[in-house]
N, C-alpha and C positions, 0 to 999 in steps of 0.2 A: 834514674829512668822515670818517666813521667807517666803517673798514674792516669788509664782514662774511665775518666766518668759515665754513664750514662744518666737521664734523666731521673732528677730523684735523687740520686746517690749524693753523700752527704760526708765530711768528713774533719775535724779539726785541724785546722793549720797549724799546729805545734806540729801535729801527726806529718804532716808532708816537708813542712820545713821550720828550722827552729829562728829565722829570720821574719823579721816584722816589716822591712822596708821591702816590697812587692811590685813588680810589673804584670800587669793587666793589660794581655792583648787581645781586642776581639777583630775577625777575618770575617768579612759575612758579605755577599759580593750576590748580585741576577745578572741578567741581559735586562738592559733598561732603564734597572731599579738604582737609585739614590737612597742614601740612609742618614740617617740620623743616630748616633751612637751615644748615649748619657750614661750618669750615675745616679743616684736619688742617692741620699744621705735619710735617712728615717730614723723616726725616734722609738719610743718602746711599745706606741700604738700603733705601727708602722705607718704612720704620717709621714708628710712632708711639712711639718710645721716651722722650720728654719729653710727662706728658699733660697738662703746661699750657700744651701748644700745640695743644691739640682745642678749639678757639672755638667755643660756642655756647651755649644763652640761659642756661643756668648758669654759666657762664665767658666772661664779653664780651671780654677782651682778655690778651693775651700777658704775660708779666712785665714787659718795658719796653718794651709799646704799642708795639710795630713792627703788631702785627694786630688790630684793633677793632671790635666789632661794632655798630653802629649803631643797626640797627632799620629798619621801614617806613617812605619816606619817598622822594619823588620819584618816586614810580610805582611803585617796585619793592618785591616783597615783601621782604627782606631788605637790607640793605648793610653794608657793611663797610669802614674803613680800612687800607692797605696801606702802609705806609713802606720801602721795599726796602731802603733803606741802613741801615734799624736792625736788620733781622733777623740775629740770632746764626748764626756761621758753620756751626754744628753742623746748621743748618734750610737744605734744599736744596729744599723741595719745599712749595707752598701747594697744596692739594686742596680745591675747591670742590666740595661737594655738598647735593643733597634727597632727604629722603626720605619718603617717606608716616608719618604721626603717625596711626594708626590703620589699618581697612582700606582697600582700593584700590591701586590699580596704578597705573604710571607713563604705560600706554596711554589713561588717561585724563582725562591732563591736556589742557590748552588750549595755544594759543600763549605761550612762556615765552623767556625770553633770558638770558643774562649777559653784562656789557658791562662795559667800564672807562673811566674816567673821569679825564681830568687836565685841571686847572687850568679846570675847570668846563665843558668838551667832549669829548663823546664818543669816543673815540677807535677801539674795538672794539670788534665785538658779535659774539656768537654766538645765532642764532636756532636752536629748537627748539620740537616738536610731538608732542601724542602718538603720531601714526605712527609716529616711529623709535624705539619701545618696544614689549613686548610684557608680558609679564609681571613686569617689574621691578619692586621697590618701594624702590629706592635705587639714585641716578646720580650717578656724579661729571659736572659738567658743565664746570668748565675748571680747568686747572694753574696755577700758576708755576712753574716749574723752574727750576735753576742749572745752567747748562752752559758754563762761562768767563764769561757774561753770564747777567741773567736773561730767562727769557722765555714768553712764555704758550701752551697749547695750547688749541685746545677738543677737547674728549674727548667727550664722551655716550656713558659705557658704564657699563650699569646691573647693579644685584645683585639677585636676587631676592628673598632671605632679608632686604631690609630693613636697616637698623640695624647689625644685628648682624650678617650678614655681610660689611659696610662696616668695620667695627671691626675682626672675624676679620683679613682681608685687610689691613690695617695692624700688625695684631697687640696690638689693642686688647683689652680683656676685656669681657667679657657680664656685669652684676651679678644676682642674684637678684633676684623681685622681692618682697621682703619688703615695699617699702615701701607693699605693696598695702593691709596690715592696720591702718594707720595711718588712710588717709581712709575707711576701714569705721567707726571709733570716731568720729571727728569729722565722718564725709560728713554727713549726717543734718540736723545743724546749719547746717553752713557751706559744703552746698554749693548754696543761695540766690545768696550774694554771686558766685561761681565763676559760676553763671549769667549772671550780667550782667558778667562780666569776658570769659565766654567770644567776645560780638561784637567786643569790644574787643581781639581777642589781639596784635593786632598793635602794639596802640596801647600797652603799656607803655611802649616806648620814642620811641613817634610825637610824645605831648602835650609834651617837651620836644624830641628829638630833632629832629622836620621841623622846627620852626621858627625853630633856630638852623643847623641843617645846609642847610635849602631850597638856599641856592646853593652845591651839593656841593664842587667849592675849597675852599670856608671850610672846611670839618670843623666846624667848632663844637667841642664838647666834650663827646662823648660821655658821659663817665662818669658823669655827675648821672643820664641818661635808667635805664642797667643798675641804679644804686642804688636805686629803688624795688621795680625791678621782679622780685628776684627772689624775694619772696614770694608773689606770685601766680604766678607761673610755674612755682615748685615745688609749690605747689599744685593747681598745673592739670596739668601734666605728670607728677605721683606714678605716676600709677597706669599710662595707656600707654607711656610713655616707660620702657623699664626696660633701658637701656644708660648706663655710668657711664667716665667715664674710666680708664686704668691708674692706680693708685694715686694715688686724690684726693690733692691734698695738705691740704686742710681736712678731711680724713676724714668724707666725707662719706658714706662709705660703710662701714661697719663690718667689721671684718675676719674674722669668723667664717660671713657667708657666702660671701665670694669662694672661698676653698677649697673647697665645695663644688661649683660649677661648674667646678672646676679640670681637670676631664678634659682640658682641650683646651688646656693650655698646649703641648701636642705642636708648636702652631705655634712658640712662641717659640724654641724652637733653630734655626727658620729666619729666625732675627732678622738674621745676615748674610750669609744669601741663598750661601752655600758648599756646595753640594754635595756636592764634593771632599774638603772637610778635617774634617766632624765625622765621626770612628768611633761606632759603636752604640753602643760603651762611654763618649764623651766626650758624649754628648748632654745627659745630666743635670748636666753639671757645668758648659752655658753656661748654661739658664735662670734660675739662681739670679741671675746678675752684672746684668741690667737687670728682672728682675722681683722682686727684694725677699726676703723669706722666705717666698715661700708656695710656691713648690716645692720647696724642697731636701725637704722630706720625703716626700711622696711620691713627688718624682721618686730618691732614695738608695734607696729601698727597690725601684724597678724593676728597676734592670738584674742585681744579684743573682736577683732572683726568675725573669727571660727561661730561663735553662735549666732550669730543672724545671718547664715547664711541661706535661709528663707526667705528670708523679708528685709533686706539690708539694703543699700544706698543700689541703684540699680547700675550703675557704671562701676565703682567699686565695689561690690560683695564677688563678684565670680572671679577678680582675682583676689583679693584676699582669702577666700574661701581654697583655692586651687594652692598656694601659697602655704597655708597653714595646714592644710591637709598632708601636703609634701615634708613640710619640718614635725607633722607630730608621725610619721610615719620613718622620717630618716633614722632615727637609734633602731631601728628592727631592720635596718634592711641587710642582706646577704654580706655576710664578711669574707673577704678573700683576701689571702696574706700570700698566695704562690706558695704554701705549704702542702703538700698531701693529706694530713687529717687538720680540720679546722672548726674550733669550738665556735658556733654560733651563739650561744650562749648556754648558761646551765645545763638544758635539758637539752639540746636539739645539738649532732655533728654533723659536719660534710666533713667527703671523704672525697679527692679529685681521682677518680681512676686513669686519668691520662701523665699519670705521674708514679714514678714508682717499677713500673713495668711488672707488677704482678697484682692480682684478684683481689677482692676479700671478701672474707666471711663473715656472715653475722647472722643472727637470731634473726629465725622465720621471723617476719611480720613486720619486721621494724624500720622497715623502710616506709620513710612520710611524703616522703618529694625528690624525682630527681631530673636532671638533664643531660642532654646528650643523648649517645647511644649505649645505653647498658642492658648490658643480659643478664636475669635473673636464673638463675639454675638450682638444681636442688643437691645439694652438699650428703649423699649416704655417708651411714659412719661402717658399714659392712655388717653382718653377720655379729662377726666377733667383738667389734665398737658399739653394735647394740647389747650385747647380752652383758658383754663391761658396762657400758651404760647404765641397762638395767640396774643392775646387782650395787652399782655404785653411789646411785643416785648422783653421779658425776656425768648424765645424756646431754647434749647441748642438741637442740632442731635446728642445723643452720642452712644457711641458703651461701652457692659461691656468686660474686657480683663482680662480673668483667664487663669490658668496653672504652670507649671514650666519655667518660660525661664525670656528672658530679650526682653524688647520692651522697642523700638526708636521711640521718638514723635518729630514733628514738625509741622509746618506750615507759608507757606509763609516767609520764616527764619526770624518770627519776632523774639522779645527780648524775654526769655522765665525765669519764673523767680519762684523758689519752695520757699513757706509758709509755714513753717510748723505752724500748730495749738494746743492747749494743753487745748485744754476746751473752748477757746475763740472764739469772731467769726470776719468773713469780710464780707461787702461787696464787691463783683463784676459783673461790666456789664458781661451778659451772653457771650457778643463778646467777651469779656479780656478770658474768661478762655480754656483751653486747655487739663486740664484732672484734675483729683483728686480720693485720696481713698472712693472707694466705702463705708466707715465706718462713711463718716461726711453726715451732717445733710445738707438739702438746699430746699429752698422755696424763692419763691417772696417776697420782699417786696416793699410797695409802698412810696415813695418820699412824705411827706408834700407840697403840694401846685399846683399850675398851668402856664403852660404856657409854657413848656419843648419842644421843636418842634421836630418828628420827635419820638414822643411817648415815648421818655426817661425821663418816669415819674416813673420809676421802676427799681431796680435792684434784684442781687442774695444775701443771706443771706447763708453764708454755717457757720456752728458751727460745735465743736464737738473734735476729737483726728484724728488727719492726716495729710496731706499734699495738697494743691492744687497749683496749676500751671499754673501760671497767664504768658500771653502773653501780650507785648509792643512793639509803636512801635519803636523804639530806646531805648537808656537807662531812663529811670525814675530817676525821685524826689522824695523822701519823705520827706512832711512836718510835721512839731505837728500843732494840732490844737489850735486855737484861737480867741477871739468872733471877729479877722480880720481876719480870712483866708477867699478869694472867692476862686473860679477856674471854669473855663471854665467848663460846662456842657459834650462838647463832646471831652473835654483832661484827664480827671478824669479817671483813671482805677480802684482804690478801694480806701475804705475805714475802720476805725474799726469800728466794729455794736455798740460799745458805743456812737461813736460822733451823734448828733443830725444834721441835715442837714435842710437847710430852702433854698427854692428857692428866689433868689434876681434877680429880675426885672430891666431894666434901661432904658425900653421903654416906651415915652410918646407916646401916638396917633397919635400925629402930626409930630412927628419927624422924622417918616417912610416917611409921604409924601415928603420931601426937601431930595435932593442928597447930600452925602458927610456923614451918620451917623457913625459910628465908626465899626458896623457888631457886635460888643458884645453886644448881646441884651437881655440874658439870665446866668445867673450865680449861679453858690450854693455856699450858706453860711455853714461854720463848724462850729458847738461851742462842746464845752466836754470839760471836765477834764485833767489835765494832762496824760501825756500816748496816748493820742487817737489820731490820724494821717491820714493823705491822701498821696496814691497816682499818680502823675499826670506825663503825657509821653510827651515828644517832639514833640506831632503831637494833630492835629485836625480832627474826623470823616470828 
């Protein structure tokens, strides 16, 4: 029976089925509207830095067919083949999306799904409607990810900007669209036949594909279906459709206009997602290594040109200046992975609340920026949650955060660090934490023993399915436990609620009286099982 998803939910594909060869069909249908259905193949920055892993009607299938596009067939607008065990180790990331092929918005499509398919049964579905859209006109609607295993998400989160800012966000390029002037010379002519291909669009690939593929298992053999078809399709798609993969490799795209759109390769130095490491001065010297020759020249000539932009050449300084402005500014700009919590770097999280389908919590204050529509509320712990509080030194002030938008958490830019959880639990001190989904579970618990100064004889216990968001203050260590592990009572940031914890002592009575004792005077012991871990921050309360 096939498990259904909603947005958010997230799940390992062993978990649903123990088959690796997978049918992917996405249904997504308006009154009006045309789609465009792809795949993005991404690497581990979630780029598109191989762009003969962008699957779609011009490009059916990967270099060694781990990802195949099918065609309409079984119900569903698109499909696709998935082999997981062939996919090259470089490719961490499948990215299913639609997007509008002309005008219209995502508000107003009909009921749509994508669902996967092994060994000819349904296995998961994710349903969708235009309600949970508003003005989008391109959604990704499910993942595959590698995260030690692989495993699927459904996402629904949509771009505005269509296409092209699906691509941007990958770090794909936007082609000209020259190839407008082409069906102007022969439209006239030939575009009769284009009429009567246009009912049939779907059917380039249907009149062989459904009826070798009908019983999804088989797969049939895709590639006969894509081999007709891609004359009509470049045909018909010339003139809307004006987004091209990074650097075709059938050149299909001619090199003298992509430079000219080039302004905005200012993304590409955010190709490894480093905020930290590119200098203003090293920006121009990443994009040239995965994007080819079409920036080193104008990007060599920027950052000479950043200082005089006073008193510079008066034709050339306001763009160079506008130019160099853009690439020292691209490693900082907004990251977004179609995840629910999302490290912007060290110090600073977004959190997507239109994903997920529940709140979160987090420490008064600590919200720095956000968008959309989100409610700020104020989170009581009751009566009873304060006087525990009190007594425990384990009160959190939190605030709940619902709506549509995205909210930026910080604090004091410590280290800021996302858990996620899967049934399991952690301990942490109420100070370590910084926000979490409103969906997991949290209570006091009390520490074995005495002697703890400064009332940390207590911490937090959260369990359950979610995320929390531990703060440190520098980077952290994680240990495994062991019947040797101590550590410092006030360096401990968390631990797993399986380890057992024992207060360890190393103060005599007497040793306090004479000058010179060591200052460690109080320590916790870990013991557990294999698996269970502490851990501990570069600093001292």
């Amino acid at each position: 029976m096939a498990r259904e998803f909603q947005r958010g939910h997230k799940a390992k594909i062993s978990d649903l089925t123990p088959g690796t060869d997978l049918y992917v069909g996405v249904q997504i249908a308006g009154p009006g509207l045309s789609f465009d259905i792809s795949c993005f193949g991404l690497d581990a920055n979630e780029q598109l830095s191989d762009d003969r892993y962008f699957i779609f009607f011009n490009q059916p299938k990967s270099p060694e067919e781990s990802i195949q596009l099918l065609g309409a067939q079984a119900g569903d607008s698109e499909s696709f083949r998935v082999t997981l065990d062939r996919i090259p180790a470089n490719i961490h990331k499948l990215s299913f999306t639609a997007t509008v092929d002309g005008a219209g918005q995502m508000s107003q499509v009909g009921p749509g799904y994508i669902r996967i398919v092994a060994g000819g049964e349904e296995v998961v579905r994710y349903a969708f409607n235009g309600s949970e859209f508003s003005t989008e006109r391109a959604v990704m609607l499910g993942d595959f990810y590698l995260k030690d295993v692989w495993r699927f998400a459904a996402v629904g989160q949509g771009f505005d900007g269509g296409l092209e800012a699906l691509l941007k966000n990958f770090g794909g390029e936007v082609a000209e669209e020259t190839p407008a002037a082409a069906p102007q010379q022969t439209g006239a002519p030939s575009f009769a036949p284009p009429a009567q291909a246009a009912p049939s669009f779907g059917a380039p690939a249907a009149p062989q594909a459904p009826q070798a593929p009908q019983p999804t298992p088989s797969f049939g053999t895709p590639p006969p279906a894509p081999a007709p078809a891609p004359t009509p399709q470049q045909q018909m798609h010339a003139a809307p459709t004006i987004v091209a993969p990074m650097t075709p490799p059938g050149g299909t795209v001619p090199p003298p206009p992509a430079p000219a759109p080039y302004g905005q390769p200012g993304q590409q130095p955010q190709f490894g997602q480093q905020p930290q490491q590119p200098q203003f001065g090293q920006v121009p010297g990443q994009a040239p290594a995965p994007y080819g020759q079409q920036a080193p020249s104008p990007y060599g000539q920027q950052p000479p040109g950043m200082p005089p932009v006073g008193g510079g050449m008066p034709g050339g300084a306001p763009q160079a200046a506008g130019a160099g402005l853009q690439a020292a500014l691209q490693p900082y700009k907004e990251t977004a992975t179609g995840q629910r919590w999302t490290p912007q770097n060290q110090q600073l999280m977004r959190v997507d609340l239109t994903m997920g389908g529940t709140g979160v919590l987090a420490r008064q204050g600590s919200m720095v920026m956000y968008q959309g529509k989100v409610d700020f509320g104020y989170k009581g712990a009751g009566f009873a949650g304060r006087m525990v509080g009190n007594a425990t030194g384990q009160e959190m002030q939190l605030m709940r955060c619902t709506g549509r938008g995205q909210v930026f958490l910080a604090e004091e830019a410590s280290h800021l660090h996302s858990i996620e959880l899967q049934g399991d639990g952690i301990c942490v001190s109420a100070e370590n934490v910084l926000a979490f989904d409103e969906s997991l579970q949290y209570e006091v618990r009390r520490i074995e023993g005495h002697g703890i100064p400064g009332g940390a004889l207590f911490t937090m216990q959260f369990q359950g399915t979610g995320t929390i968001v531990v703060k440190t203050h520098g980077v952290p260590v994680v240990l495994p436990v062991t019947p040797t592990t101590f550590a410092d009572c006030n360096a401990v940031v968390a631990w797993s609620s399986a380890s057992q914890v024992i207060i360890s002592s190393q103060v005599r009575l007497r040793r306090n009286a004479y000058p010179g004792h060591s200052g460690e005077t109080v320590n916790l012991q870990f013991r557990g099982a294999p698996g269970n871990f502490i851990v501990v921050q570069p600093y001292e309360v």
